[in-house]
C-alpha positions as CSV (number, residue, x, y, z in Angstrom):
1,X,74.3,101.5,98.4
2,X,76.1,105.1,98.2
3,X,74.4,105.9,101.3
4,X,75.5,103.1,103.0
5,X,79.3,102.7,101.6
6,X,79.4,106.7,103.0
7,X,77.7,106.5,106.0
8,X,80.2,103.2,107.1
9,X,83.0,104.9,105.7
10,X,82.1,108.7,108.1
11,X,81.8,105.3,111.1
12,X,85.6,103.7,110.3
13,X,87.2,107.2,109.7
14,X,88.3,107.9,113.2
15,X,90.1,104.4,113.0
16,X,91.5,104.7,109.7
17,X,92.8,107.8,110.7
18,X,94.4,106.2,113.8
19,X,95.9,103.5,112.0
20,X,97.5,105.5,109.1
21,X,99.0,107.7,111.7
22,X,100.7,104.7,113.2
23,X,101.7,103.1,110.1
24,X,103.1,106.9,108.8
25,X,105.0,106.9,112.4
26,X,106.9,103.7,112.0
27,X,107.7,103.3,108.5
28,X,110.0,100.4,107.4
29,X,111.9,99.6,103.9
30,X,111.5,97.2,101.8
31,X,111.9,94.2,102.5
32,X,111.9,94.7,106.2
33,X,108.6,95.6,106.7
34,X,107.9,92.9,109.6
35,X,106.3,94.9,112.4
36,X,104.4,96.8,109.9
37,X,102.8,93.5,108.7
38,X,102.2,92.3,112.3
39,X,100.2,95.8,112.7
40,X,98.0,94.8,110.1
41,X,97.5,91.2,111.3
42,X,96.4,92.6,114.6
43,X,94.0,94.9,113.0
44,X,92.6,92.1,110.9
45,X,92.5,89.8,114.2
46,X,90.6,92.6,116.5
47,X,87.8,92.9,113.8
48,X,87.7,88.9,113.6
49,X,88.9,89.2,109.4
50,X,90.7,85.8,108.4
51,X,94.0,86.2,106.6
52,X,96.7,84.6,105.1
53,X,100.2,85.1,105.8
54,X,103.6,85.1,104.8
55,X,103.1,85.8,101.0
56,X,106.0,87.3,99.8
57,X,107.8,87.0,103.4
58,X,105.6,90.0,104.7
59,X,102.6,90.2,102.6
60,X,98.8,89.3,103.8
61,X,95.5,88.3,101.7
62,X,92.2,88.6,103.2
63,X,89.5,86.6,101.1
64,X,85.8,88.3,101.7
65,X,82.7,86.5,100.6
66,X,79.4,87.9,99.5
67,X,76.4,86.2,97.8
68,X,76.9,83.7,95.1
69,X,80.9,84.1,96.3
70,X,82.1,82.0,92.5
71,X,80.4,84.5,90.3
72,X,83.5,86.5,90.6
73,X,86.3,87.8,91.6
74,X,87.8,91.0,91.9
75,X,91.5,92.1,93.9
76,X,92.0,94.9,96.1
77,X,95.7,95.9,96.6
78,X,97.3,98.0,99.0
79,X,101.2,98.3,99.4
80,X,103.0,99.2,102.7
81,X,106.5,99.9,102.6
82,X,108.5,103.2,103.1
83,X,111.5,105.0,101.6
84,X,114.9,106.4,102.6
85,X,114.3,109.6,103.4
86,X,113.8,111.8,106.6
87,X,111.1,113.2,107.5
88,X,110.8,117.1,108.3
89,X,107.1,117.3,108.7
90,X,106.1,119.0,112.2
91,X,103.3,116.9,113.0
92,X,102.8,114.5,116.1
93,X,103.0,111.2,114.0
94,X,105.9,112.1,112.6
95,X,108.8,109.4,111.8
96,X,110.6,107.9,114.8
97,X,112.8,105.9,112.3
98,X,114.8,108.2,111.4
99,X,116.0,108.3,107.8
100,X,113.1,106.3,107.1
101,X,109.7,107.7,105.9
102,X,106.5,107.1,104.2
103,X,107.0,109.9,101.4
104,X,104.7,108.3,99.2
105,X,101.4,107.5,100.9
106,X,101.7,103.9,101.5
107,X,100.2,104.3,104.9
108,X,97.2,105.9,103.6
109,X,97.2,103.1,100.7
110,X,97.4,100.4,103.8
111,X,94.9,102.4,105.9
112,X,92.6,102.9,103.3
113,X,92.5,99.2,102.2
114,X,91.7,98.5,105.9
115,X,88.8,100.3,105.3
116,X,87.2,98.7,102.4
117,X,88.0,95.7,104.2
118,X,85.3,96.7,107.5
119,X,82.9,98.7,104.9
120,X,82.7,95.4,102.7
121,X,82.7,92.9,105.4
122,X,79.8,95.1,107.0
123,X,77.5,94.4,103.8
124,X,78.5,90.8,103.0
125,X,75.0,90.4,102.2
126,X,74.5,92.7,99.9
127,X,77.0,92.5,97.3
128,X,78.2,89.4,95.1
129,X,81.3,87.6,94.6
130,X,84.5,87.7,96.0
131,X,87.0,90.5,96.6
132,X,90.6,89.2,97.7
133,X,92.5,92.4,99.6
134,X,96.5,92.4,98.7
135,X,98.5,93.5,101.5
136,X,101.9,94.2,99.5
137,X,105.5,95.1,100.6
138,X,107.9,96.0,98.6
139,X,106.8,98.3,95.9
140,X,109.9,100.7,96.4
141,X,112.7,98.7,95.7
142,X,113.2,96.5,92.3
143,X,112.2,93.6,91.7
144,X,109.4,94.7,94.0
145,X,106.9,92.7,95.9
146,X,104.2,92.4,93.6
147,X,106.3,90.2,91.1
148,X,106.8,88.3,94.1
149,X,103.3,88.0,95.1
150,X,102.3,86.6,91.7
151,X,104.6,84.2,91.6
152,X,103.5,82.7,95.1
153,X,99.7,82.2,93.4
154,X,98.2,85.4,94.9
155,X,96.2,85.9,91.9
156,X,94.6,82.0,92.1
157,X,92.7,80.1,94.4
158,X,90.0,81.3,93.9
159,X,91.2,82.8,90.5
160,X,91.4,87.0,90.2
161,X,89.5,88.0,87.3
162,X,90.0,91.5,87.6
163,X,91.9,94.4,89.8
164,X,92.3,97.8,91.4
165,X,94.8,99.8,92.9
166,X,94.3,103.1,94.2
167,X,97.4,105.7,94.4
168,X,97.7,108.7,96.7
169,X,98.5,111.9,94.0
170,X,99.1,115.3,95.2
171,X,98.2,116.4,92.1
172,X,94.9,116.7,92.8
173,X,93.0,118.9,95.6
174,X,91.4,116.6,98.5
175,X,87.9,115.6,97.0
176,X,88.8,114.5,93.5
177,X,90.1,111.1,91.7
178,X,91.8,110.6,88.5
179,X,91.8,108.1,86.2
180,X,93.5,106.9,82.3
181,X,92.2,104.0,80.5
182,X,94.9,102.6,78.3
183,X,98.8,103.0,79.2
184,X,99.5,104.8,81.8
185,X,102.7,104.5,83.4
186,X,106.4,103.6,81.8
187,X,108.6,100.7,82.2
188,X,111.4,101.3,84.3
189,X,115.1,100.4,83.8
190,X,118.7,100.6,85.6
191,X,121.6,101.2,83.4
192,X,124.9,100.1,85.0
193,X,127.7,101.3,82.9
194,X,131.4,100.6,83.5
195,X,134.1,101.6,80.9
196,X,138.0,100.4,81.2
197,X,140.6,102.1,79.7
198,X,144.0,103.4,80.5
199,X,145.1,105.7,83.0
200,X,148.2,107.5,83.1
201,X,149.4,111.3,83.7
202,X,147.5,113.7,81.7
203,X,150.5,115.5,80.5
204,X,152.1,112.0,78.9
205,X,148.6,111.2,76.3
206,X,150.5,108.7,74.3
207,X,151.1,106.3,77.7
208,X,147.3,106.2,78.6
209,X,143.9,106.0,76.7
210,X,141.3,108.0,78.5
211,X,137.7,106.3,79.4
212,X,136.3,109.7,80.0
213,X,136.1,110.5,76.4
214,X,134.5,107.1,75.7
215,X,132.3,107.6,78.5
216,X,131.5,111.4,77.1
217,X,130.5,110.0,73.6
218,X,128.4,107.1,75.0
219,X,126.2,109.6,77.0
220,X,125.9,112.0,74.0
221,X,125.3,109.3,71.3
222,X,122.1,107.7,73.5
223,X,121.4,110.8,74.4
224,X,120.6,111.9,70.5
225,X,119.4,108.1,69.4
226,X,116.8,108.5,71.6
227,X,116.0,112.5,71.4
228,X,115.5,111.2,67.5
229,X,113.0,108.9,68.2
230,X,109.8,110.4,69.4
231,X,107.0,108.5,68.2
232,X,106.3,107.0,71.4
233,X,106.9,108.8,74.6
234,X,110.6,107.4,77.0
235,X,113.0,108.9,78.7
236,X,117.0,108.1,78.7
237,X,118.8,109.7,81.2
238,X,122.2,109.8,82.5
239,X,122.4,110.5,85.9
240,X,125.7,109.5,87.6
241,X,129.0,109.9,86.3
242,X,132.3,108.6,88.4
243,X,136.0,108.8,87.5
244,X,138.0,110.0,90.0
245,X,140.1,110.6,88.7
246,X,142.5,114.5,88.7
247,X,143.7,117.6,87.1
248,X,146.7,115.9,86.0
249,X,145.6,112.5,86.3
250,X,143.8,110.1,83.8
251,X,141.3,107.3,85.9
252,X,141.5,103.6,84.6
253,X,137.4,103.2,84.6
254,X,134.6,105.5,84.5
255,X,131.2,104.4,86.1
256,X,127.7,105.7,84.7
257,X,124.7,105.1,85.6
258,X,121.1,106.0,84.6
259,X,117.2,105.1,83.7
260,X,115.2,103.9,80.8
261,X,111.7,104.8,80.7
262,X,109.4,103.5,78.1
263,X,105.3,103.2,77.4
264,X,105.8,100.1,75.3
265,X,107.2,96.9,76.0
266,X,108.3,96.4,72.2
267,X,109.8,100.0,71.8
268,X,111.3,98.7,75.3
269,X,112.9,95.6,74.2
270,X,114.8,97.4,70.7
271,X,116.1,100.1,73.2
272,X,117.8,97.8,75.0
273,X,119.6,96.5,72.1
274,X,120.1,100.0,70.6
275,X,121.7,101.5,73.6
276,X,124.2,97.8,73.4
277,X,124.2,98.3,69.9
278,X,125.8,102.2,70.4
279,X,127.8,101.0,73.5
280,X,129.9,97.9,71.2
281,X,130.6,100.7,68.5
282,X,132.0,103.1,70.9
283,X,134.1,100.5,72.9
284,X,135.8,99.7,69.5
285,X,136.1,102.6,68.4
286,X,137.8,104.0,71.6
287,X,139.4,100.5,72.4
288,X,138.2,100.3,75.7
289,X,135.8,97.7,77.4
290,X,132.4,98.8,78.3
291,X,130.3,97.0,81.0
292,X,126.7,97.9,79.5
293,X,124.6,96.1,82.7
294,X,120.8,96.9,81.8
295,X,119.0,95.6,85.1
296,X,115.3,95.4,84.1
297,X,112.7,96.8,86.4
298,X,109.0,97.2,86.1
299,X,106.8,96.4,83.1
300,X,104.8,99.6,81.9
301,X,101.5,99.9,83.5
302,X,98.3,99.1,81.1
303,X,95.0,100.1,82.2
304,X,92.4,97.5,81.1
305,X,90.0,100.2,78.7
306,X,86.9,98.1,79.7
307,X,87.2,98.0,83.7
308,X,88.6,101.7,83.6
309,X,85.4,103.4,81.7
310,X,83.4,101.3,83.6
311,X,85.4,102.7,86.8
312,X,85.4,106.0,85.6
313,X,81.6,106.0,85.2
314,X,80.9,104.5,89.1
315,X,83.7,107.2,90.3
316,X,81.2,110.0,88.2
317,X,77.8,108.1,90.3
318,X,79.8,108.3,94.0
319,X,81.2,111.6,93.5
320,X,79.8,113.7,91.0
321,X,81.6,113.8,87.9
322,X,83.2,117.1,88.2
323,X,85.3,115.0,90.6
324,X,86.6,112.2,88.4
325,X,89.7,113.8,86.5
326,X,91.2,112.5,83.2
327,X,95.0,112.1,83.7
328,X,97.9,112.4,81.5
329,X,100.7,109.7,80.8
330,X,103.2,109.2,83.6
331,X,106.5,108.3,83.4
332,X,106.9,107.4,87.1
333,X,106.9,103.7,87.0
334,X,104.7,101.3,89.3
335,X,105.3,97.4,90.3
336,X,101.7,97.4,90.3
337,X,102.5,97.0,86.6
338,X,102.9,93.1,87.0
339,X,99.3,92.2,88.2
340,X,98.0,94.7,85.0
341,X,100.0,92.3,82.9
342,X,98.0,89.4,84.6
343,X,94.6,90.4,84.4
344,X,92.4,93.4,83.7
345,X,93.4,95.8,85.9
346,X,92.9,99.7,86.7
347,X,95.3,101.9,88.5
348,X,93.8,105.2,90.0
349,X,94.6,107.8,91.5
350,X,93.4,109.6,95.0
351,X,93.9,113.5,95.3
352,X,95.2,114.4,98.7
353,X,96.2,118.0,98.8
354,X,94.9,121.1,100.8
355,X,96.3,124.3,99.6
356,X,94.4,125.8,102.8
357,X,95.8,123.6,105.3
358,X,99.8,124.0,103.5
359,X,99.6,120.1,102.6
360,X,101.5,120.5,99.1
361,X,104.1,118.9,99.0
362,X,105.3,116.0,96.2
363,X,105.3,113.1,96.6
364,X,108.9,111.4,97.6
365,X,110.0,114.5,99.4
366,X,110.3,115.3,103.0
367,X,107.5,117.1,103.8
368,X,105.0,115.1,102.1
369,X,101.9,114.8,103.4
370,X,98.1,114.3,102.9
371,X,94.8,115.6,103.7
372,X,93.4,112.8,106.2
373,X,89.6,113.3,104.7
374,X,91.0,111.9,101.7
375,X,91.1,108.5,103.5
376,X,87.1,108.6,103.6
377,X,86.9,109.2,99.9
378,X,89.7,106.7,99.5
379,X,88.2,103.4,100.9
380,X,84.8,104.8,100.5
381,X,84.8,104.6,96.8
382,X,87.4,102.1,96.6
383,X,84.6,99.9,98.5
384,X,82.0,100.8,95.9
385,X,84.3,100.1,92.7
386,X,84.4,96.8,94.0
387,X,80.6,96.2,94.4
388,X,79.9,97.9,91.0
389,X,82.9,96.1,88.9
């Protein structure tokens, strides 16, 4: 079966290739990914793949079949959005939307899905159950698409039983995979902050009460609460600070803003009432009104223990085990999170640099890029996770 899931993937590489380079060259937002759904309808339609539609406004779900199709089933998801930045790579599929750019590999994560899609449909007689394919947008931009998704019934009919998602990571040289059974990635929160006081001219203090000393204690008095408070691993950071205010003049408000990160979603839920907690104290205190809007993003990410070592073990069989790396926590966050909350799930991740070609850069930054062979290895053992699992 190796043999075969290589051979078909060394076939559909050319393609792949070709479709990633059209997806990377007209990257859309979230949200407004429309002609980058119709792309992938068309490519489903020319290989005579079924698919259903609209999910989420622009998502797709293609339903594949093998023998004894009820035993199982297992999800596939892919997401396809892009992000606001421009794009400075020299290359000939470079961004025509300008300002707009695929920094973080979701054309490769579309492509490769693609992929698995013609290897598996190839060999519909020689694997069993069923494997659903998630076509996502919206992964960049809270609440996300995936939350979406759910809530539309992707996971049912027929019912997913367990799932896989497959993340570009330039982290890792062309050729190798990572993987972390357990938690993996952090929640992610946006703080909101807006504090009211008194403006006035600096030189006259008893006519004005000034909100940037409020705001000054508030960011130093998280800051240590949560610098205290180590015993699982978050971050709280404070990275926007407005007050326009002047050398001799005091502003009326001050806006903050900021992130919560967390690796547990009961360490999650008392930080939010610490950091309200800390925020009423200092508004009394300083007798001004703070505006403490906590806008609650993505779940942490939990890779199911089970499905992972068993993953981790196929990886090892399709690719040698000195290729299959053991990650580290992250606290990037993922809206891949929700479906891990849903059902067993495991989030990997796909190395894509090449030192030797100058393909380096991070990921979310304009030069990013990716060595294409990766895309073989990508729906090549994405394809076999699904057989094995």
């Amino acid at each position: 079966m190796i043999n075969k899931i290589k051979q078909l993937a060394e076939s559909a590489f050319d393609e792949v290739v070709e479709i990633r380079r059209y997806i990377h060259k007209n990257p859309e937002l979230s949200f407004k990914e429309h002609k980058t759904s119709a792309y992938i309808k068309s490519i489903l339609n020319a290989w005579d793949i079924p698919f259903t539609e609209d999910i989420a406004d622009t998502g797709i779900v293609v339903l594949l079949e093998g023998n004894n199709p009820r035993i199982k089933t297992l999800a596939l998801r892919a997401d396809f959005d892009a992000l606001p930045i421009t794009e400075e790579n020299e290359i000939e599929y470079c961004s025509v939307n300008k300002g707009v750019m695929h920094a973080c590999g979701h054309d490769a994560h579309t492509a490769s899905l693609l992929g698995v899609v013609k290897i598996l449909n190839s060999l519909k007689q020689e694997w069993e159950g069923s494997v659903k394919f998630i076509f996502q947008p919206a992964e960049e931009m809270l609440p996300g698409g995936a939350q979406q998704m759910i809530k539309e019934g992707v996971l049912e009919n027929p019912k997913v039983e367990k799932m896989l998602g497959q993340h570009v990571f330039p982290d890792l040289e062309v050729g190798k995979v990572g993987f972390r059974p357990g938690k993996y990635m952090a929640s992610t929160d946006e703080l909101h902050i807006t504090i009211k006081g008194k403006g006035g001219h600096a030189a006259l203090p008893s006519q004005y009460n000034n909100p940037l000393l409020a705001a000054a204690k508030l960011i130093t008095d998280l800051d240590d609460s949560f610098q205290k408070d180590k015993e699982l691993p978050s971050v709280l950071a404070i990275g926007f600070v407005e007050g326009l205010g002047a050398t001799n003049v005091i502003p009326e408000q001050v806006s903050l803003k900021g992130t919560l990160r967390a690796m547990d979603e009961g360490f999650r839920a008392n930080a939010h009432e610490r950091m309200l907690d800390i925020s009423t104290k200092i508004a009394q205190n300083h007798k001004v009104e703070i505006d403490f809007d906590i806008r609650k993003g993505y779940p942490c990410l939990v890779n199911d223990e089970e499905l992972t070592n068993q993953s981790i073990a196929f990886a090892k069989e399709y690719m040698g085990a000195e290729n299959v790396i053991d990650l580290p926590v992250r606290m990037t966050a993922e809206d891949f999170a929700y479906f891990s909350h849903e059902v067993p799930s495991t989030f990997y991740r796909l190395g894509t640099t090449n030192k030797g070609k100058g393909i380096v850069h991070g990921l979310h930054t304009s030069r990013f890029n990716i060595d294409e062979q990766s895309l073989k290895i990508g729906m090549g053992l994405m394809a076999y996770l699904a057989i094995k699992n």
